[in-house]
N, C-alpha and C positions, 0 to 999 in steps of 0.2 A: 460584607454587603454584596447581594449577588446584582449583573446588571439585568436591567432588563430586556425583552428580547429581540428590538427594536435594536437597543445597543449593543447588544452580544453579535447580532445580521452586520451591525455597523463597522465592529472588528473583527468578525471575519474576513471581511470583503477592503477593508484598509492591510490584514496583512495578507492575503490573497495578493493585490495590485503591490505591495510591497515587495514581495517574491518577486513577481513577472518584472518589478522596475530594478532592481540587483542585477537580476540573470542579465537586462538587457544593457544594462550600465556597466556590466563586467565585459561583456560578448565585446563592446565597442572597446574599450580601454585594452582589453590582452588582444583582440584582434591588431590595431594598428602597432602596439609594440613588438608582438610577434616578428609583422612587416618587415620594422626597421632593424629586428637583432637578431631571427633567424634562430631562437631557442628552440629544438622542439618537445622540451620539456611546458614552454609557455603555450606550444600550438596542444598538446595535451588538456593542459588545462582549460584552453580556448573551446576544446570539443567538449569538456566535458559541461563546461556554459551554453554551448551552444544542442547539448542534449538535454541538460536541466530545462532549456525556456520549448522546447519542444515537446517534450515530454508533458509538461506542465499542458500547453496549449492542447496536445491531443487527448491528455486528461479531463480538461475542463470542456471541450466537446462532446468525449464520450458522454461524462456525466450528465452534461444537461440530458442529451436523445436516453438516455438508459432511463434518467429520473420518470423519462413521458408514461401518462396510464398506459397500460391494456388494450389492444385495439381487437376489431374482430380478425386479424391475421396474426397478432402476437398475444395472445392468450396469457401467455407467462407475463407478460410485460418486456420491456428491449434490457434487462440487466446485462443480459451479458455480451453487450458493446461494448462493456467496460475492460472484461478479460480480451476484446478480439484489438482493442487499441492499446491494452496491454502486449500481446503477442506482436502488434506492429514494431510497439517501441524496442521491444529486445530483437524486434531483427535488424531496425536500425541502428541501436546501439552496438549491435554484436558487429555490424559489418565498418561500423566507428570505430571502432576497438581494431580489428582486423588492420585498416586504414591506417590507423597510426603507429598500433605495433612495425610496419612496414617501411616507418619513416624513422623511428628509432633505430630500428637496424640497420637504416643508411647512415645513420649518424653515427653510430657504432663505428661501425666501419670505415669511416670518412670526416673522422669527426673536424669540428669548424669554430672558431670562438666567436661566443656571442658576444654581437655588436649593441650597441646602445644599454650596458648593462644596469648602472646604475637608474635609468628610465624601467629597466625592465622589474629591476628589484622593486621599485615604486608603487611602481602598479599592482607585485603581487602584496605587497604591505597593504595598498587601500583595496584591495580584493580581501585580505584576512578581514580590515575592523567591516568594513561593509557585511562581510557576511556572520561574522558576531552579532553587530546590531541586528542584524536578520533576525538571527538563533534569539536572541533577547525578547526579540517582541512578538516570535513566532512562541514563545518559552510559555509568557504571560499571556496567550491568547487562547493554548491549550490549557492552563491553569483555569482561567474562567470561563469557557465554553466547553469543554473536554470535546475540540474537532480532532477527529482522530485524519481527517486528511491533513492537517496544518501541521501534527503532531507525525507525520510518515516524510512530510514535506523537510521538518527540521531534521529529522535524521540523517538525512542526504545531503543536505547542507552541512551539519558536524562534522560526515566524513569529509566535507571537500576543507573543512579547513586543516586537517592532516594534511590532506595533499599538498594545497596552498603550502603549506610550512617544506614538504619537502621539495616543491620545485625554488623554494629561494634558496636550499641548502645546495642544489645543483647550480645554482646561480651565484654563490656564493665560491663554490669550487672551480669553476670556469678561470675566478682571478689568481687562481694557485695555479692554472695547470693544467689542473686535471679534468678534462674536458670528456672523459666517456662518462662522467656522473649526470650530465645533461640526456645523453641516450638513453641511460641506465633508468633514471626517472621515470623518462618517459614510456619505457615498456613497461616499467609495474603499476603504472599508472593506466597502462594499456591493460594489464591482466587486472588490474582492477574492475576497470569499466566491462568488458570482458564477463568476468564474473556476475556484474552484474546484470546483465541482458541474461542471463542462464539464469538467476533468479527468477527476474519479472517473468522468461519465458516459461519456466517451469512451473510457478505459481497459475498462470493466466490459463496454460493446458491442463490442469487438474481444474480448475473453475470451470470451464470448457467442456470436459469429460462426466461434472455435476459428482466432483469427489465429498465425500461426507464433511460435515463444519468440522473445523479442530474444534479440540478443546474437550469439556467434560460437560458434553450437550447429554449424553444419554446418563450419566446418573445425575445432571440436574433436573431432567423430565423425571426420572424414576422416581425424585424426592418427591415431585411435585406429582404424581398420579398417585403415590401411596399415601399423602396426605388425606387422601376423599377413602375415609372407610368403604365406601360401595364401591370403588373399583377394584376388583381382585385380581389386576394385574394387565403391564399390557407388551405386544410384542410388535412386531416388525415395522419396525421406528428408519424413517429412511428419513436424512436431511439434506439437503444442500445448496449453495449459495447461488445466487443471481443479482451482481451488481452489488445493492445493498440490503435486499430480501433474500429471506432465510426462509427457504421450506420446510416444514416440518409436517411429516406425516405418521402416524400409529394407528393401530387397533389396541382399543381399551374393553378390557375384558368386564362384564356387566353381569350381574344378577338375571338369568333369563326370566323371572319371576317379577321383574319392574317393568311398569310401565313406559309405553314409547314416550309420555312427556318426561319423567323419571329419567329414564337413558337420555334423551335429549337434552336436559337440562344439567346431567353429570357432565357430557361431553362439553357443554356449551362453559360451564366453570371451568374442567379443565381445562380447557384452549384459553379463555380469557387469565390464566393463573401463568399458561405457558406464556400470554404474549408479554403480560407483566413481564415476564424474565427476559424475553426477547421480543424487543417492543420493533420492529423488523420484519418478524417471523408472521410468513401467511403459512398457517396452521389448518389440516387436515385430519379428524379424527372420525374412522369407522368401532360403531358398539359392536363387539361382539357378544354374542349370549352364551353363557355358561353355567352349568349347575354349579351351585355353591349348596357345601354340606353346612348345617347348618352350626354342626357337634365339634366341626374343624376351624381352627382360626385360619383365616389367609395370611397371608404375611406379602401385601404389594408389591409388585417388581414385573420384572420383564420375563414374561413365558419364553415358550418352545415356539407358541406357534399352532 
């Protein structure tokens, strides 16, 4: 039974505040233990809390100003606010990453046992089931609305409960001993997050650059314009992203011997046949006229040009 879309609004926006009330429930809890026990395998995980509810927050702004129409100075519309708060975040998280890599290598070096430990393991235990129930209900919320932000959202959360698992294992090794497992953590924790800023950055600078959609965008248009017997092919197909509009532009190769309502009304099917497939996509399609023999079959697809 699907909900409806009233209710679908209703759970997105309950695991929406659900996110942002973890990140801020966690931030408080590993911040004050940090304080008192000086892990910096815990100050690791503290950052990466405290880039999760950031992140989040600079997302959920961009998104709104990108969603706004069209204006007579942005033509395109504002999408791609969304890559330029994406490129913020990976500098901030790179220069995060940097930050604490730097504080692992004092640790390394100078290492120190942590104080308040059995507080510390505590918190990262109610940091694991906390962020489980997250992943549960972020799980079942892409099950029935298929949000693919909720669904990017849990993924990042999954990894963190890796992490979580291996800062108690350094936490755990502190009461043997062996006290550079706390450093140790916290620099691959560091090339973790690291890692991930050279993601977001690298993704955000090809959105930026208006790189073609992934995927198999041009032989799903190819199915869809060889389907209309009267188009006899079409070429210079250029697409790409803004935000969460899809451009899509071709010239579709036409019978010079139809009429302008004729061509008009091919082009106006296929665009409406494209947005079906990408219900997103503001679609631009030029007829081109071409002699068709009549004695040859065409066989649809993408010309020269």
């Amino acid at each position: 039974m699907s909900l409806t879309k009233s209710s679908d609004s209703s759970l997105l926006l309950i695991t929406a505040a659900a996110s942002i009330l973890v990140a801020l429930t966690l931030i408080v809890l590993k911040g004050g233990v940090w304080w008192v026990s000086g892990s910096v395998s815990l100050l690791a995980s503290l950052i990466d809390s405290v880039m999760d509810s950031l992140a989040s927050l600079v997302n959920f702004l961009a998104i709104r100003y990108s969603l706004q129409p069209a204006d007579e100075e942005h033509r395109f519309g504002h999408g791609k606010a969304e890559a330029l708060a994406g490129l913020g975040q990976a500098v901030l998280i790179g220069i995060s990453a940097l930050l604490l890599g730097r504080e692992a290598i004092d640790k390394l070096i100078n290492p120190q046992p942590v104080g308040e430990l059995n507080l510390a393991i505590a918190v990262m235990v109610v940091s694991i089931v906390l962020t489980f129930l997250l992943l549960m209900l972020q799980r079942y919320t892409v099950r029935r609305t298929g949000s693919t932000a909720i669904e990017a959202d849990s993924l990042h959360y999954l990894s963190d409960l890796a992490v979580n698992v291996g800062i108690i294992a350094a936490l755990v090794a502190s009461v043997f001993g062996h006290l550079w497992v706390d450093g140790t953590v916290a620099m691959l924790i560091a090339l973790y997050i690291l890692r991930a800023a050279w993601g977001i950055g690298s993704e955000s600078t090809q959105l930026l650059l208006d790189r073609e959609i992934s995927g198999d965008v041009r032989e799903e248009i190819s199915a869809i314009v060889g389907a209309h017997p009267q188009a006899l092919g079409f070429h210079q197909l250029r697409t790409r992203q803004s935000g969460r509009t899809q451009f899509i532009q071709l010239h579709v190769d036409m019978d010079e011997r139809m009429s302008l309502r004729e061509a008009h009304d091919l082009a106006e099917d296929i665009e409406m046949k494209i947005r079906e497939k990408f219900p997103m996509a503001d679609v631009i399609i030029h007829e081109d006229p071409v002699k068709a023999s009549p004695l040859v079959a065409v066989t649809p697809g993408e010309g020269t040009g």
